[in-house]
Backbone as XML, in Angstrom:
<?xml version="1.0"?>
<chain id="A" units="angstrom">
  <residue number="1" name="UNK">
    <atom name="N" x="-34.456" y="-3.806" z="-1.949"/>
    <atom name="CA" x="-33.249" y="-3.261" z="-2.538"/>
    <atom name="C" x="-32.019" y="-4.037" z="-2.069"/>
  </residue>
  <residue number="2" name="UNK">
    <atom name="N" x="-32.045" y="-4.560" z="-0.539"/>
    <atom name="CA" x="-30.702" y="-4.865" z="-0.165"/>
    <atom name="C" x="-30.775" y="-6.251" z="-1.198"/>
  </residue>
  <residue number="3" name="UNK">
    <atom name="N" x="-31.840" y="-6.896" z="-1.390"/>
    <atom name="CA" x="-32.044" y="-8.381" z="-1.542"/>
    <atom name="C" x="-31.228" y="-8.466" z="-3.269"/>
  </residue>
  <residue number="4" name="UNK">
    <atom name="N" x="-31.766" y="-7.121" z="-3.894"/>
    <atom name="CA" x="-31.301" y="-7.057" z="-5.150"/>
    <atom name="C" x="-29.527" y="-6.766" z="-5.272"/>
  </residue>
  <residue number="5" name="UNK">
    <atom name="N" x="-29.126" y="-6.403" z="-3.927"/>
    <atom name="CA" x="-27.728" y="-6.018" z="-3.820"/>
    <atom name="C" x="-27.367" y="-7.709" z="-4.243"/>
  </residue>
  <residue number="6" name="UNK">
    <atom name="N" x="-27.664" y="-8.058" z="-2.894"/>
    <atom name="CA" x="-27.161" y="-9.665" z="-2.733"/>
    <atom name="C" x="-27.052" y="-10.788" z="-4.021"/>
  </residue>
  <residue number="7" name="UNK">
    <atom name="N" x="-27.913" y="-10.457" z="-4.796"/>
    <atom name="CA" x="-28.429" y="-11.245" z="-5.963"/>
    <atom name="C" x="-27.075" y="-11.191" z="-7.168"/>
  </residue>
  <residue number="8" name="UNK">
    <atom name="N" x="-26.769" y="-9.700" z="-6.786"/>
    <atom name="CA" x="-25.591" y="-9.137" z="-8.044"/>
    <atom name="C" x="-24.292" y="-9.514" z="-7.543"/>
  </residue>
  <residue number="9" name="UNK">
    <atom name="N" x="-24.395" y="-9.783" z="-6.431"/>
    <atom name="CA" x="-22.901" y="-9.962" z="-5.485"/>
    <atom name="C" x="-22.369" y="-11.561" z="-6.476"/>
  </residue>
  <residue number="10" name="UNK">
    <atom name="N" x="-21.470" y="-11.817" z="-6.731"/>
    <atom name="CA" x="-20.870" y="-13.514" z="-6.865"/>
    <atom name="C" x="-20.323" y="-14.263" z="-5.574"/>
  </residue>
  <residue number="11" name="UNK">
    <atom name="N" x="-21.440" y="-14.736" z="-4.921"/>
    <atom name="CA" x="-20.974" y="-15.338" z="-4.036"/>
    <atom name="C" x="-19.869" y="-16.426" z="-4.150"/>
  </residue>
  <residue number="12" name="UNK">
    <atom name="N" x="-19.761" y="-16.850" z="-5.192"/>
    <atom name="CA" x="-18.854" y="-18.148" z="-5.588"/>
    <atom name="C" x="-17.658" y="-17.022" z="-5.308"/>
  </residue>
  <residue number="13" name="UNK">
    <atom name="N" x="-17.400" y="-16.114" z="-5.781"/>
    <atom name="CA" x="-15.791" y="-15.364" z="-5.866"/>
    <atom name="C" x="-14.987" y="-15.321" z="-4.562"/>
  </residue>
  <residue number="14" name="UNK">
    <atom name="N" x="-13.666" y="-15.574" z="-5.036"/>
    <atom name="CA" x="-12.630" y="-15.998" z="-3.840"/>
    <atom name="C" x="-12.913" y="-14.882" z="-2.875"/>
  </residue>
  <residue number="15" name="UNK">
    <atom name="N" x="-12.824" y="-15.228" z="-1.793"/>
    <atom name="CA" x="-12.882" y="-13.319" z="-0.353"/>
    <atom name="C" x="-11.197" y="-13.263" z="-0.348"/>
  </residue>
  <residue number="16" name="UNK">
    <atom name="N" x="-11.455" y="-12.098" z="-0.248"/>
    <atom name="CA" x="-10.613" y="-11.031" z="-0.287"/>
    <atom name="C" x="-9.896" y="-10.310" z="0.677"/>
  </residue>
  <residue number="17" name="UNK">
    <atom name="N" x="-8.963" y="-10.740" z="1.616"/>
    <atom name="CA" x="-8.123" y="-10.107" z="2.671"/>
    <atom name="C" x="-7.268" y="-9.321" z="2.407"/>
  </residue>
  <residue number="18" name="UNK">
    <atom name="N" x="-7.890" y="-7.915" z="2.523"/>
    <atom name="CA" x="-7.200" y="-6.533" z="2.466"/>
    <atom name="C" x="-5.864" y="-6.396" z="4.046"/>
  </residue>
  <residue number="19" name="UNK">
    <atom name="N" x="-5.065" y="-6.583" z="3.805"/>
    <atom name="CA" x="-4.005" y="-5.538" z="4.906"/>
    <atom name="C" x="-3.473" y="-4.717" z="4.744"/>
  </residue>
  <residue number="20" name="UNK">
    <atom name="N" x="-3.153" y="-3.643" z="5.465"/>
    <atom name="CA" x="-2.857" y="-2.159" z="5.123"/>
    <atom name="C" x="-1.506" y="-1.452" z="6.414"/>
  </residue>
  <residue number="21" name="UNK">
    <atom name="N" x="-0.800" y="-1.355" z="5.470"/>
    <atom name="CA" x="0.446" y="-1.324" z="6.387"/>
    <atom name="C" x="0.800" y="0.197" z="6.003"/>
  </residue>
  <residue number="22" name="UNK">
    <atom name="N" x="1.319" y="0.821" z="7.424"/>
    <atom name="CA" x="1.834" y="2.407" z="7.553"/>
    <atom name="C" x="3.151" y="1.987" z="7.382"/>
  </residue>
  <residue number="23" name="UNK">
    <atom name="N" x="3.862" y="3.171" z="6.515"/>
    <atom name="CA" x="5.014" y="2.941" z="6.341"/>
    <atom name="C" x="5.798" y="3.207" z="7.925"/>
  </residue>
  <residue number="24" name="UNK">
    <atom name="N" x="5.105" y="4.479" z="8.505"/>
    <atom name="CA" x="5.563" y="5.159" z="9.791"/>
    <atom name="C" x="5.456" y="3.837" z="10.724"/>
  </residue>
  <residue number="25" name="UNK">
    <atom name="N" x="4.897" y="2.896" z="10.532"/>
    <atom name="CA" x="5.110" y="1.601" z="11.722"/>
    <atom name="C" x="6.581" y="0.928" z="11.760"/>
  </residue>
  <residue number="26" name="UNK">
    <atom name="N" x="7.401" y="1.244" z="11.168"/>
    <atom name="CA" x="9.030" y="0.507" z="10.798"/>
    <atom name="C" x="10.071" y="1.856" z="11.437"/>
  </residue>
  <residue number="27" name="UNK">
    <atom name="N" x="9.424" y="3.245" z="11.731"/>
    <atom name="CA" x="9.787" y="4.116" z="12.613"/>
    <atom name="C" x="9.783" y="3.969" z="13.835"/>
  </residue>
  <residue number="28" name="UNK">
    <atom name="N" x="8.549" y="3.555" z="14.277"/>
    <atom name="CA" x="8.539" y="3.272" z="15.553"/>
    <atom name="C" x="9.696" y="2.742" z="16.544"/>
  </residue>
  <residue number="29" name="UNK">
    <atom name="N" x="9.675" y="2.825" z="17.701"/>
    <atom name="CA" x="10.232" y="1.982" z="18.675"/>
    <atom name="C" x="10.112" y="1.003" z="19.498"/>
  </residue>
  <residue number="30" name="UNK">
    <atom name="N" x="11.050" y="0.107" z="19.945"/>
    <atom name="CA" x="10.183" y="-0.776" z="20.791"/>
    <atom name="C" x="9.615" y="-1.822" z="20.439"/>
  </residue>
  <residue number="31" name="UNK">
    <atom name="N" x="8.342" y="-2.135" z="21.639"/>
    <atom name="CA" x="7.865" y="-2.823" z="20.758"/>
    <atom name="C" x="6.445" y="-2.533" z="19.759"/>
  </residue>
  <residue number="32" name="UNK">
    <atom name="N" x="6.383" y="-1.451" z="19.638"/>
    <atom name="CA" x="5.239" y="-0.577" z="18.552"/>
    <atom name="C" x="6.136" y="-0.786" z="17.049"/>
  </residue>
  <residue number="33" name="UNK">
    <atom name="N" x="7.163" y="-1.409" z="16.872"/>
    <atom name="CA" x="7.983" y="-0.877" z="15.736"/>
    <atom name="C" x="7.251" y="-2.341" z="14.809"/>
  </residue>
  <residue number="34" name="UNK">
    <atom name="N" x="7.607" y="-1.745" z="13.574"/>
    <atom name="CA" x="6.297" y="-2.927" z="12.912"/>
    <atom name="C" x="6.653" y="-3.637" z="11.234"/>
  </residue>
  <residue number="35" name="UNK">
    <atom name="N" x="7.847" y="-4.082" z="11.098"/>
    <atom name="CA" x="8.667" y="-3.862" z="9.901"/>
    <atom name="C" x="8.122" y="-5.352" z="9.011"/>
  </residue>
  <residue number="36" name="UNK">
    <atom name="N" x="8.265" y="-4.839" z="7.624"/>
    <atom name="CA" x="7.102" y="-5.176" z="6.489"/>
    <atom name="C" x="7.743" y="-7.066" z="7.041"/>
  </residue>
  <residue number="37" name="UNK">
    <atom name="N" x="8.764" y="-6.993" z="6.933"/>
    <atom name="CA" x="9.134" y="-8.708" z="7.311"/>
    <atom name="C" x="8.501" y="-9.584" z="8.961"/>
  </residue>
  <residue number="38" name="UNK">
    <atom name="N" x="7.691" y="-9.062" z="9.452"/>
    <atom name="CA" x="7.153" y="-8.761" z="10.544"/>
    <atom name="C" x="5.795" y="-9.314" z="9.766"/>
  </residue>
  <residue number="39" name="UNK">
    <atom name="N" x="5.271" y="-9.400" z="8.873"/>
    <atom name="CA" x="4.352" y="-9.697" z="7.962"/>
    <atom name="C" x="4.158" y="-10.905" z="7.490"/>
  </residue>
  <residue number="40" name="UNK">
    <atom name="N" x="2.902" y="-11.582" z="7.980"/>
    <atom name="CA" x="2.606" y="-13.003" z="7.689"/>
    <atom name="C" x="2.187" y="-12.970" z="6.116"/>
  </residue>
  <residue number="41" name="UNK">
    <atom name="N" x="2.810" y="-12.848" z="5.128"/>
    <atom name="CA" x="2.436" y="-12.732" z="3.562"/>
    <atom name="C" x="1.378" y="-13.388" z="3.288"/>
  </residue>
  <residue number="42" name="UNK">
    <atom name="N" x="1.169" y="-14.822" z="3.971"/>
    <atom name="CA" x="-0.100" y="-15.575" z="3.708"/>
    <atom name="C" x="-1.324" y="-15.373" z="3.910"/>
  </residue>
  <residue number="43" name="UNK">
    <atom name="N" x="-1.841" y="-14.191" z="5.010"/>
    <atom name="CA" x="-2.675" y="-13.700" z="5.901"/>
    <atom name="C" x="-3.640" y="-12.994" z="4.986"/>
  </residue>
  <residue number="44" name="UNK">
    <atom name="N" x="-2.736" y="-12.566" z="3.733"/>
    <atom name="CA" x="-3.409" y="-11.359" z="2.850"/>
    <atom name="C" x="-3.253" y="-11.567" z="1.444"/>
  </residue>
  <residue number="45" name="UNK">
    <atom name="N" x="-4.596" y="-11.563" z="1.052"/>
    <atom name="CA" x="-4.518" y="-11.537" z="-0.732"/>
    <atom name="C" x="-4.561" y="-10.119" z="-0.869"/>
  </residue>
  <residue number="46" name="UNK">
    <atom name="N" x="-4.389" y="-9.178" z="-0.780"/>
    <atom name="CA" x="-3.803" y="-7.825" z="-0.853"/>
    <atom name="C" x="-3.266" y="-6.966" z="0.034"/>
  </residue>
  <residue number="47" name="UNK">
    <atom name="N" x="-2.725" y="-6.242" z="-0.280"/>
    <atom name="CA" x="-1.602" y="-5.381" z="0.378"/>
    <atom name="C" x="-1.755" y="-4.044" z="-0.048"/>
  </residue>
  <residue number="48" name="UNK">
    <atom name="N" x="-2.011" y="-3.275" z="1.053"/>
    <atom name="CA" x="-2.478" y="-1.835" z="1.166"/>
    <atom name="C" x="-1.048" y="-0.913" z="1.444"/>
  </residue>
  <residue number="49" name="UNK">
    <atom name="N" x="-0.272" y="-0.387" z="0.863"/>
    <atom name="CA" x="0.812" y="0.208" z="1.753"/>
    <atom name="C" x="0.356" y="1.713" z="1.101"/>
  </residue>
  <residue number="50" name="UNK">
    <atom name="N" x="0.668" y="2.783" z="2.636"/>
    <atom name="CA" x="0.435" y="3.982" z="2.823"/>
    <atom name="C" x="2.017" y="4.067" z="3.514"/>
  </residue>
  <residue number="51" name="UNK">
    <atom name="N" x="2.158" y="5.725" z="2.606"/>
    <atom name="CA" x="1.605" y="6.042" z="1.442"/>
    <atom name="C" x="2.989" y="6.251" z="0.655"/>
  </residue>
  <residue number="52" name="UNK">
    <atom name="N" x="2.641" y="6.950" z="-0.257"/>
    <atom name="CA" x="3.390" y="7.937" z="-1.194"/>
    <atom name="C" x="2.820" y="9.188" z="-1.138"/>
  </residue>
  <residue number="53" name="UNK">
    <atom name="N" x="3.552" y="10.314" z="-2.184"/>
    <atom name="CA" x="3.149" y="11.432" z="-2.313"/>
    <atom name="C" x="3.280" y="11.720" z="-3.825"/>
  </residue>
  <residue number="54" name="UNK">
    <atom name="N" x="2.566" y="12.510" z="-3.973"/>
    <atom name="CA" x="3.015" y="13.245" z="-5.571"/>
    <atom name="C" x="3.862" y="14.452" z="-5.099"/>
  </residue>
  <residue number="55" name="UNK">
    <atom name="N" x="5.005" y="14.798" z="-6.538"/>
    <atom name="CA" x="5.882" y="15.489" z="-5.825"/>
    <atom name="C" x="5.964" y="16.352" z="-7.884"/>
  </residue>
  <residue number="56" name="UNK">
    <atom name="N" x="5.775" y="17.616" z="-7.638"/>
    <atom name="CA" x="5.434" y="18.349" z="-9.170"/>
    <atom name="C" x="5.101" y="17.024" z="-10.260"/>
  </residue>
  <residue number="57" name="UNK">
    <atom name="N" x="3.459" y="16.620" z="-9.784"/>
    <atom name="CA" x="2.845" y="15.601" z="-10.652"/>
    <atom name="C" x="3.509" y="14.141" z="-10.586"/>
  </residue>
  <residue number="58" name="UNK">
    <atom name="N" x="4.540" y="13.633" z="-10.029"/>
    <atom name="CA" x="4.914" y="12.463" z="-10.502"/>
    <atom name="C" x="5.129" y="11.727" z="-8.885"/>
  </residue>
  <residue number="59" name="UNK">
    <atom name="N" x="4.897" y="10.135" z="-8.644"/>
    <atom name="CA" x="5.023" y="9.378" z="-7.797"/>
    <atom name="C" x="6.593" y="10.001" z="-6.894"/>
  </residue>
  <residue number="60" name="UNK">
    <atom name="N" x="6.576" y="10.093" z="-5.762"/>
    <atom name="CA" x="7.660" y="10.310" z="-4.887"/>
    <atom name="C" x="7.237" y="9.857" z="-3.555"/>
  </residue>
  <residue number="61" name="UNK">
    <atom name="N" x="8.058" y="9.131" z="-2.758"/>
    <atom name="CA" x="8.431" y="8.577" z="-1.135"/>
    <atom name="C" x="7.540" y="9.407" z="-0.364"/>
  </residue>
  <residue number="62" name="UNK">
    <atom name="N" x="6.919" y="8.978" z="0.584"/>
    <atom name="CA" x="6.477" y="9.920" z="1.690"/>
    <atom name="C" x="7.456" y="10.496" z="2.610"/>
  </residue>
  <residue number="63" name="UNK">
    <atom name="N" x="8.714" y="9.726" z="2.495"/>
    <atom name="CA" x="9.912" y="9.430" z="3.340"/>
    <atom name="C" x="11.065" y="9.383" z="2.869"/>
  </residue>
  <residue number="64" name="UNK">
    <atom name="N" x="12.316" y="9.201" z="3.066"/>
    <atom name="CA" x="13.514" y="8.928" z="2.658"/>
    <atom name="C" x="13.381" y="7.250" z="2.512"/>
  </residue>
  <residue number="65" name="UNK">
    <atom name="N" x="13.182" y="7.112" z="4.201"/>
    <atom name="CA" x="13.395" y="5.298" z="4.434"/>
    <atom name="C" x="12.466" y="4.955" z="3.016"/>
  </residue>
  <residue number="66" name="UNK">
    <atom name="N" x="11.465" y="5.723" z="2.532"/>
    <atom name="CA" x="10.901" y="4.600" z="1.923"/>
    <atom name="C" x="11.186" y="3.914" z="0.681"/>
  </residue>
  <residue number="67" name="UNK">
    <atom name="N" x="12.216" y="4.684" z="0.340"/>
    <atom name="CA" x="12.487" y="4.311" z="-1.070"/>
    <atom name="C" x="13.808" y="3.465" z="-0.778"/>
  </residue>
  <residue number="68" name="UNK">
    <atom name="N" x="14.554" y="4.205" z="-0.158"/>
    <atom name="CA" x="16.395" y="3.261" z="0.619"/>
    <atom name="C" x="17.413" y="4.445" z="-0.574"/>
  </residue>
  <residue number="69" name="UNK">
    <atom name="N" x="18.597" y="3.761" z="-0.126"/>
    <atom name="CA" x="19.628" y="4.736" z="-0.512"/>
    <atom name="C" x="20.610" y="3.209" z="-1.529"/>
  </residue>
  <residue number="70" name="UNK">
    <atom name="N" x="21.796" y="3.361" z="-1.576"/>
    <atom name="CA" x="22.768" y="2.784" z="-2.164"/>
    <atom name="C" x="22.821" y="1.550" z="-1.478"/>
  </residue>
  <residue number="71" name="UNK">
    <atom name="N" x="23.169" y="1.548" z="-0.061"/>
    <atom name="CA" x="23.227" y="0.426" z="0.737"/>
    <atom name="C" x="22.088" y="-0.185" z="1.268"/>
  </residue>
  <residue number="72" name="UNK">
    <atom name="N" x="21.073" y="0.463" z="0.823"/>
    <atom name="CA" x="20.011" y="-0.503" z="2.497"/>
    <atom name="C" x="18.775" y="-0.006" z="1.655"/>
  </residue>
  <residue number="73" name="UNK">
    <atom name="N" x="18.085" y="-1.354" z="1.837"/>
    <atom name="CA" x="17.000" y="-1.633" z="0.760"/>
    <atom name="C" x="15.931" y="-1.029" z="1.310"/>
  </residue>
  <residue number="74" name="UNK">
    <atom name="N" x="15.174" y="0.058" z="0.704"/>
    <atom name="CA" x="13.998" y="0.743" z="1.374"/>
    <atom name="C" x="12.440" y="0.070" z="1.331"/>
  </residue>
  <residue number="75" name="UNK">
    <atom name="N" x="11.771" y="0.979" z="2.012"/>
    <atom name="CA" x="10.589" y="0.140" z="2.779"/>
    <atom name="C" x="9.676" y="-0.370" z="1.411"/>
  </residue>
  <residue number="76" name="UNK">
    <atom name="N" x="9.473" y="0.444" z="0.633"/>
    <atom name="CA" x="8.636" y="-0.382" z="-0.791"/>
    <atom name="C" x="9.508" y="-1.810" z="-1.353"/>
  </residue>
  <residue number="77" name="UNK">
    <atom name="N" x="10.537" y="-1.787" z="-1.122"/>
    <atom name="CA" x="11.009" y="-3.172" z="-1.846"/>
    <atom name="C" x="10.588" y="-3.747" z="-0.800"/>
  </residue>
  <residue number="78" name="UNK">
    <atom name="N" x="11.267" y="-4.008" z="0.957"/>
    <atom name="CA" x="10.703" y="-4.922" z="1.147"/>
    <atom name="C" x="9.343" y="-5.240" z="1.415"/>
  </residue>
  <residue number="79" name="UNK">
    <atom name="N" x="8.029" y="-4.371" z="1.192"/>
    <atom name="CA" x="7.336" y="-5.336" z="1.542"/>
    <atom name="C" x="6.940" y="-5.809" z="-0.146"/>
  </residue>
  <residue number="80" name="UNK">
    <atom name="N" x="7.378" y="-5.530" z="-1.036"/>
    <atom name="CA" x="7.774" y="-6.255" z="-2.188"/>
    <atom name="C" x="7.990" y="-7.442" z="-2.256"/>
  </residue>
  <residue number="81" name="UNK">
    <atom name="N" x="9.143" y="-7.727" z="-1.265"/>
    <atom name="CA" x="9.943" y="-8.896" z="-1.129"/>
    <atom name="C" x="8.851" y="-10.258" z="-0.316"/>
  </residue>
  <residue number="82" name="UNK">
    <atom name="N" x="7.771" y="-9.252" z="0.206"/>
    <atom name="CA" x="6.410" y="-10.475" z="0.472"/>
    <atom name="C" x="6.208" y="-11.513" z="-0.505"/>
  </residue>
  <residue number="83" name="UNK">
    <atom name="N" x="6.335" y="-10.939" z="-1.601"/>
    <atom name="CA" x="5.572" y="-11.264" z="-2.769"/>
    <atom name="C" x="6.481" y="-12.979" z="-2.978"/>
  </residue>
  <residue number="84" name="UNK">
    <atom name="N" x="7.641" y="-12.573" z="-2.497"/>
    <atom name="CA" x="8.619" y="-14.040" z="-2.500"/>
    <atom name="C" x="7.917" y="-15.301" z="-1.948"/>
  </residue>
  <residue number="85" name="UNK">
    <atom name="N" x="6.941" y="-14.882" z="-0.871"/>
    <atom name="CA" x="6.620" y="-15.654" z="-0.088"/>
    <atom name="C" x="5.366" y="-15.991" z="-0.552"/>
  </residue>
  <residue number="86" name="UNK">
    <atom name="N" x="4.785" y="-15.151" z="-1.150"/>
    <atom name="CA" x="3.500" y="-15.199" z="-1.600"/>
    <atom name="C" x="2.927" y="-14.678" z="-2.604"/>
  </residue>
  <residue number="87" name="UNK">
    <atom name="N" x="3.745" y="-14.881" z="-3.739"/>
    <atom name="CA" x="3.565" y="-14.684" z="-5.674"/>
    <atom name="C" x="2.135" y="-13.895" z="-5.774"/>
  </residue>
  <residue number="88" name="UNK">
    <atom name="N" x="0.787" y="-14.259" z="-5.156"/>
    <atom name="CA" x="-0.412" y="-14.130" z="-5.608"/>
    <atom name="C" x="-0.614" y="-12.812" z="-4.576"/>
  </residue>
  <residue number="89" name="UNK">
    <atom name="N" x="0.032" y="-12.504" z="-3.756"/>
    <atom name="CA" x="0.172" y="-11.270" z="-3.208"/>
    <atom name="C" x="-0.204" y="-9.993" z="-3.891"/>
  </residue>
  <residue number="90" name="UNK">
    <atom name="N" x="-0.927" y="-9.168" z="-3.890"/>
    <atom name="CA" x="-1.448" y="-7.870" z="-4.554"/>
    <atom name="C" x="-0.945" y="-6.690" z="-3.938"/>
  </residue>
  <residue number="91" name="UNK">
    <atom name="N" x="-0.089" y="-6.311" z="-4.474"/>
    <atom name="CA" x="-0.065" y="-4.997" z="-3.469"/>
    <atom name="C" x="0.007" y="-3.540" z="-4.395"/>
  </residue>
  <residue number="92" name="UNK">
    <atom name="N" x="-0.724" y="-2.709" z="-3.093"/>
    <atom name="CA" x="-1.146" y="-1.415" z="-3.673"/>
    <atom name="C" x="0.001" y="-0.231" z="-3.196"/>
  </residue>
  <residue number="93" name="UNK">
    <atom name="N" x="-0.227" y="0.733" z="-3.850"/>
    <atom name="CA" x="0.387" y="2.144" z="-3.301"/>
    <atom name="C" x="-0.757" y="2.832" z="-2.941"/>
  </residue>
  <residue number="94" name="UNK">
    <atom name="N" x="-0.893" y="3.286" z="-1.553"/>
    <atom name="CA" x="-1.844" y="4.557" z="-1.374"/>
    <atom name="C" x="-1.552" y="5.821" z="-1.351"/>
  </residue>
  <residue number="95" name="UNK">
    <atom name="N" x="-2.028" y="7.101" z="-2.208"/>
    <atom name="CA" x="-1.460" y="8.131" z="-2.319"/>
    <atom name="C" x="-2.043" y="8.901" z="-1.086"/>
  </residue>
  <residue number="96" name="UNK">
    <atom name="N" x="-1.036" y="10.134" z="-1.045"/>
    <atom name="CA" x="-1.707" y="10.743" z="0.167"/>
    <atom name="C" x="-1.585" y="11.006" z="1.839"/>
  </residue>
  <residue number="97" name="UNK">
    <atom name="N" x="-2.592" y="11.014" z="2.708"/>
    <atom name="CA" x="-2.365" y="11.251" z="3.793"/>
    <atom name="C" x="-2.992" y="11.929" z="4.902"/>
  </residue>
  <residue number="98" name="UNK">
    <atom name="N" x="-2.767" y="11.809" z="5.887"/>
    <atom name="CA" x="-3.891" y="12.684" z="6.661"/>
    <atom name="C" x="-4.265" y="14.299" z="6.183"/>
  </residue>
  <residue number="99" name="UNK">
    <atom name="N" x="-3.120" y="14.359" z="5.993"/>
    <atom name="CA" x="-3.181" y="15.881" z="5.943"/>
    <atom name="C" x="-2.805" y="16.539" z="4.625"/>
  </residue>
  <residue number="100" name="UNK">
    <atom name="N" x="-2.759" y="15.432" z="3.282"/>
    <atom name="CA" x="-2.609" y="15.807" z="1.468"/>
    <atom name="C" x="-3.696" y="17.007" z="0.949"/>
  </residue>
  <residue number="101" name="UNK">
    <atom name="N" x="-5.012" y="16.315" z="1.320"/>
    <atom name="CA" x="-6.031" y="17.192" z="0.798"/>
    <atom name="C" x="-5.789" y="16.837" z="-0.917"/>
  </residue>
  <residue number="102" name="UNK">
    <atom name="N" x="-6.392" y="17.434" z="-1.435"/>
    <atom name="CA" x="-7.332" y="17.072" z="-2.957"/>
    <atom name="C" x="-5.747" y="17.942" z="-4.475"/>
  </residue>
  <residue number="103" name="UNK">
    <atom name="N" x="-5.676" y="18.892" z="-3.521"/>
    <atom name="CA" x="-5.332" y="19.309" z="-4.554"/>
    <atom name="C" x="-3.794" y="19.100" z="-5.215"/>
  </residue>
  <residue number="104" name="UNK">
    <atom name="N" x="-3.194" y="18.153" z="-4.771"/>
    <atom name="CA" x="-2.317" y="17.547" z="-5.509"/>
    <atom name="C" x="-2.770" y="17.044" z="-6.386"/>
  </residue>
  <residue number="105" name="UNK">
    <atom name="N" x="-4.054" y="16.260" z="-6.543"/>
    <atom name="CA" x="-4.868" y="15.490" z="-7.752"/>
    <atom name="C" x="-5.217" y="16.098" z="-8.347"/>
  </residue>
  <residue number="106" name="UNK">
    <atom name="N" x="-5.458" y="17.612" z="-8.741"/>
    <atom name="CA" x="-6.399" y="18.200" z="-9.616"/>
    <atom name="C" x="-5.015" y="18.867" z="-10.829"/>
  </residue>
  <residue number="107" name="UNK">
    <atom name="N" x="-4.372" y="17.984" z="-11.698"/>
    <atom name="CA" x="-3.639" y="18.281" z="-12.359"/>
    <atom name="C" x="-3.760" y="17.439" z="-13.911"/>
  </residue>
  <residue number="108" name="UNK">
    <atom name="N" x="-3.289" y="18.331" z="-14.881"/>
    <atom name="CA" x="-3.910" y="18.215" z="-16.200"/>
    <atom name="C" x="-3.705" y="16.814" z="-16.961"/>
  </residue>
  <residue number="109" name="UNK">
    <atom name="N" x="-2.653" y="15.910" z="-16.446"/>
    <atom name="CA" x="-2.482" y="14.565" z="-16.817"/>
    <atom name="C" x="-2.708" y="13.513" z="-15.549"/>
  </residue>
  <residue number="110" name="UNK">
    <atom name="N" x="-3.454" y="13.413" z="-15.430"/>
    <atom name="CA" x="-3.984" y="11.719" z="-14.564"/>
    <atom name="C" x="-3.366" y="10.788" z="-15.317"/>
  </residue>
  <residue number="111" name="UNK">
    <atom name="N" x="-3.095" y="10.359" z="-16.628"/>
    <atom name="CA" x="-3.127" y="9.163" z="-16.847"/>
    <atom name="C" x="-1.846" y="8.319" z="-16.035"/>
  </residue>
  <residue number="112" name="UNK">
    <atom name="N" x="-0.984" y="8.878" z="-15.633"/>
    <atom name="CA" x="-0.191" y="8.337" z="-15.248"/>
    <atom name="C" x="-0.295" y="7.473" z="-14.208"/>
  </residue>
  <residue number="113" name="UNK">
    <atom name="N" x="-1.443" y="7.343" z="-13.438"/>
    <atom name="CA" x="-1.967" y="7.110" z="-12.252"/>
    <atom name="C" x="-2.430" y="5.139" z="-12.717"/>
  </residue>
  <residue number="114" name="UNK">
    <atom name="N" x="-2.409" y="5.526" z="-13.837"/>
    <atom name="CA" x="-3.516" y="4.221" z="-14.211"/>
    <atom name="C" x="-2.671" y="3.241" z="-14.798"/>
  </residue>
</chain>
């Protein structure tokens, strides 16, 4: 069975470096503090950022910082602003959280998700 895994796999296909960045790491202090420009863009053909939330069905901040205000550019643009550095950059939104649980998802329009 594993052998038949291997067979289906495309070994020729480019690999794939997932990084996954907490938004709560740019909170921190010190030197634990961990801000998206702090980020070798080249390191990663995708980009994991946690999280967001759903907020009555629709995409909303986990945070204030994360979105920014009038003056000061919030945490989703910059690690956006990776992408400057590295066009082929993929990056994701992860919904959710330690402590979301399911039932924010169980609502009558998904498509929006997609």
């Amino acid at each position: 069975m594993a052998n038949d895994l291997l067979k289906a796999i495309n070994l020729t296909a480019a690999p794939k470096i997932v990084c996954y960045y907490t938004t709560w790491a740019s909170r921190r202090t010190g030197l634990a503090k961990f801000n998206p420009e702090d980020i070798n863009a080249n390191l990663c053909t995708h980009m994991v950022v946690a999280f967001a939330t759903l907020k009555e069905g629709k995409l909303a901040a986990a945070h204030p910082d994360d979105e920014g205000s009038d003056n000061k550019k919030g945490l989703y643009d910059r690690v956006l602003d990776l992408k400057k550095k590295n066009p082929s950059l993929k990056v994701l939104l992860a919904l959710g959280g330690w402590e979301f649980g399911t039932k924010p998802f169980n609502f009558p329009n998904p498509e929006f998700l997609i």
